[in-house]
N, C-alpha and C positions, 0 to 999 in steps of 0.2 A: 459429710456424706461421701462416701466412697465411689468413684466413676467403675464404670462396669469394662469401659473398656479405656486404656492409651495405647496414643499414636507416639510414634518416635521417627527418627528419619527428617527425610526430606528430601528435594532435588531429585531424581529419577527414580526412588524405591522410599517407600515407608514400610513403616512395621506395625501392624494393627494387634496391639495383648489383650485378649479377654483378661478382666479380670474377676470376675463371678462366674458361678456355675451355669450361670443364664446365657452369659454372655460366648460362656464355649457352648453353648448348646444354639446360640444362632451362629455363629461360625461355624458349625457344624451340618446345619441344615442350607444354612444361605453361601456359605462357599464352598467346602468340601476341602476335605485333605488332597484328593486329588484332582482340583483346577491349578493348573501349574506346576512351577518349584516352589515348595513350602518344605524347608529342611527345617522350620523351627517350629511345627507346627506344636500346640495351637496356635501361635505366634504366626500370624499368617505376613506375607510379602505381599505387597499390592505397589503396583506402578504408578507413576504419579497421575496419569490420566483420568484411573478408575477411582485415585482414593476421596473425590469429594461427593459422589456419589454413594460409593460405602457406608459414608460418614452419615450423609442424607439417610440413608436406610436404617440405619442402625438409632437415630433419630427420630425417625418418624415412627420406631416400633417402642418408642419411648424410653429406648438405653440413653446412658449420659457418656461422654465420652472427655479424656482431659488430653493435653499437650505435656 
């Protein structure tokens, strides 16, 4: 089974890839192209602060998510 989304990164910046059609369609509602710098969008930049929450969310709406 195919994850919907990976993380990459580490230490002060990850990288969160949708990888399904689903998966940029919650990136697209739950974070937006324009919250922050996101030069790689949909490849979104998330801080280390915010990303175990992220993860939580995208979990809890029942995405799977791999390293």
């Amino acid at each position: 089974m195919r994850a919907d989304f990976e993380i990459n990164g580490g230490g002060s910046v990850y990288l969160l890839k949708p990888l399904s059609r689903a998966a940029e369609i919650w990136v697209e509602e739950n974070i937006r192209q324009d919250n922050g710098f996101q030069p790689y969008w949909p490849t979104v930049v998330i801080e280390h602060r915010y990303i175990a929450n992220v993860v939580s969310g995208i979990q809890a709406k029942g995405y799977t998510v791999q390293r």
